[in-house]
C-alpha positions in Angstrom: 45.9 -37.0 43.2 47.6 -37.7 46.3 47.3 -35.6 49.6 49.4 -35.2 52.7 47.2 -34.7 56.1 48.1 -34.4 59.3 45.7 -37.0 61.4 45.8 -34.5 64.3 44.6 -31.6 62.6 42.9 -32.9 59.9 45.0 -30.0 57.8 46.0 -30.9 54.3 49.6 -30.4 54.3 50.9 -30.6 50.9 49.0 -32.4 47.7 50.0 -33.1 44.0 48.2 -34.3 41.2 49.7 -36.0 38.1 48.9 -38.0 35.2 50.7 -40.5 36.4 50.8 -43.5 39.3 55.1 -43.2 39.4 57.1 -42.8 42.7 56.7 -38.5 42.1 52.9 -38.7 42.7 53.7 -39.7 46.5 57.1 -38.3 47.1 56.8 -34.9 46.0 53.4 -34.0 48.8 55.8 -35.5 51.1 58.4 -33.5 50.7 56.9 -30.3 50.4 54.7 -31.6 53.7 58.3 -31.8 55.9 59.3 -28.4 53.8 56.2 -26.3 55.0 56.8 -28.0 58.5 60.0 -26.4 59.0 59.0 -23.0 57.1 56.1 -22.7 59.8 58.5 -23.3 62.9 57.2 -26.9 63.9 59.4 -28.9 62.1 59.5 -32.9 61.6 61.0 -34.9 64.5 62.9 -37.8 63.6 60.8 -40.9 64.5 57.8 -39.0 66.0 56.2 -39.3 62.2 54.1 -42.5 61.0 53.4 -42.4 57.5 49.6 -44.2 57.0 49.0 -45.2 53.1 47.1 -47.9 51.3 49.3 -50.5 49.9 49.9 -49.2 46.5 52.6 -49.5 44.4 53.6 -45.7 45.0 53.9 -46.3 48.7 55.5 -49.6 48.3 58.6 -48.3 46.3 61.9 -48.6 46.9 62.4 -44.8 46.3 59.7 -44.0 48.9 60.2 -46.3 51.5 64.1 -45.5 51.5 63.2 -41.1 51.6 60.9 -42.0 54.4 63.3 -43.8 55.9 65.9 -40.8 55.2 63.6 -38.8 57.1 63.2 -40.6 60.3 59.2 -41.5 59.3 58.1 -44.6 60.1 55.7 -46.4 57.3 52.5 -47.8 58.5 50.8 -49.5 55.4 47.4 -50.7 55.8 46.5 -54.4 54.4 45.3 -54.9 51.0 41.1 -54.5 49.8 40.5 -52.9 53.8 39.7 -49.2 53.6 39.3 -48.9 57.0 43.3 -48.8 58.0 43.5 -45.6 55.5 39.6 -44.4 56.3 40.8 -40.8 57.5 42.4 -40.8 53.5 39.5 -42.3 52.2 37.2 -39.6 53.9 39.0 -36.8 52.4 39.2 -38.1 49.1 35.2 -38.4 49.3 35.1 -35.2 50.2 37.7 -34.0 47.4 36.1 -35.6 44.8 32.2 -34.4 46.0 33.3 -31.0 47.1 35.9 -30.0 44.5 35.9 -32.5 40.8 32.2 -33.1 40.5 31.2 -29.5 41.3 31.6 -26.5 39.7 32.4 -24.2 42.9 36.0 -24.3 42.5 36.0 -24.1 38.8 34.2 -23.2 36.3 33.1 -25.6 33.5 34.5 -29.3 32.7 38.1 -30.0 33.5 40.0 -30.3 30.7 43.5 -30.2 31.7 45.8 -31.1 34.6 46.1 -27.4 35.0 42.7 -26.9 35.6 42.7 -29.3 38.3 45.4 -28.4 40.0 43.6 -24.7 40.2 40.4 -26.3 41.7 42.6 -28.3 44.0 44.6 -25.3 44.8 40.9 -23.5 45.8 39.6 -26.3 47.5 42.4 -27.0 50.0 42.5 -23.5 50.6 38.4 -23.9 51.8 39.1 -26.7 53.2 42.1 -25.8 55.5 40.9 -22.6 55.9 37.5 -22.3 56.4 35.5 -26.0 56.4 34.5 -26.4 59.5 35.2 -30.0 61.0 32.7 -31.3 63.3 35.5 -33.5 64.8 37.7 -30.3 65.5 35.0 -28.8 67.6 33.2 -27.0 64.8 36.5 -24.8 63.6 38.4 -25.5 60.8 41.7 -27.5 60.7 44.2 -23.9 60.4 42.2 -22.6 63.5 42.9 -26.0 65.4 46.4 -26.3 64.8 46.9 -22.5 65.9 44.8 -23.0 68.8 47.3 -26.2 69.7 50.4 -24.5 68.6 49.1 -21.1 71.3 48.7 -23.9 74.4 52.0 -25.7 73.4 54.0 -22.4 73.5 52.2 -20.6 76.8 54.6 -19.0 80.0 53.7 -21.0 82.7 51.5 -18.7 85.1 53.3 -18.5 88.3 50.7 -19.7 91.1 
């Protein structure tokens, strides 16, 4: 599983899940991260974008490192066996893994196929972008934060 958050927000942006560690487990959150950037109206500016990820094999790819670099994203890869350079991830996957796999509340019954982990997934990023609320955020949830930033960022000026 591999998840695309935006540090500011704490929204999940885009995720995929796969049976596989190859390149596509990495690079195709990414892409549909920039994609639903631009289809919202705030899209991806060239070099104002670090990309935080552990130091796996994924991240470290030629394929990867040269799309990020087609973007304008700058990599930030943390050093190897320290969890605390990627802890933001390392939350979330906690919280994924507690909240969504070893639980029954977005899904019911054992998962027995990708499928029916991508359908908890789906259901569980939904809660949690939607309607989790983050003590960090100020007790709203991450949509609600990014709106509420979006609303300031766009205000008239008030004439004095």
């Amino acid at each position: 599983m591999a998840f695309i958050v935006d540090v500011y927000s704490q929204r999940i942006l885009a995720w995929h899940a796969s049976t596989s560690k190859a390149t596509d487990l990495v690079l195709t959150p990414l892409r549909m991260a920039i994609w639903q950037r631009d289809h919202e109206g705030t899209p991806v500016i060239a070099a104002d974008l670090i990309h935080h990820s552990d130091a796996g094999s994924q991240y470290t790819s030629i394929r990867f490192t040269e799309h990020l670099d087609l973007e304008g994203i700058r990599p930030s890869i943390g050093s190897i066996g320290d969890a605390y350079d990627n802890a933001l991830m390392e939350s979330i996957n906690g919280l994924y893994k507690a909240e969504c796999i070893r639980t029954t509340v977005f899904h019911d019954g054992p998962y027995k196929t990708l499928a029916d982990v991508e359908y908890a997934t789906a259901g569980w990023v939904d809660w949690y972008n939607q309607r989790r609320l983050h003590g960090t955020l100020g007790m709203i949830s991450p949509t609600e934060f990014e709106t509420a930033h979006y609303a300031t960022l766009n205000r008239e000026p008030q004439p004095a």
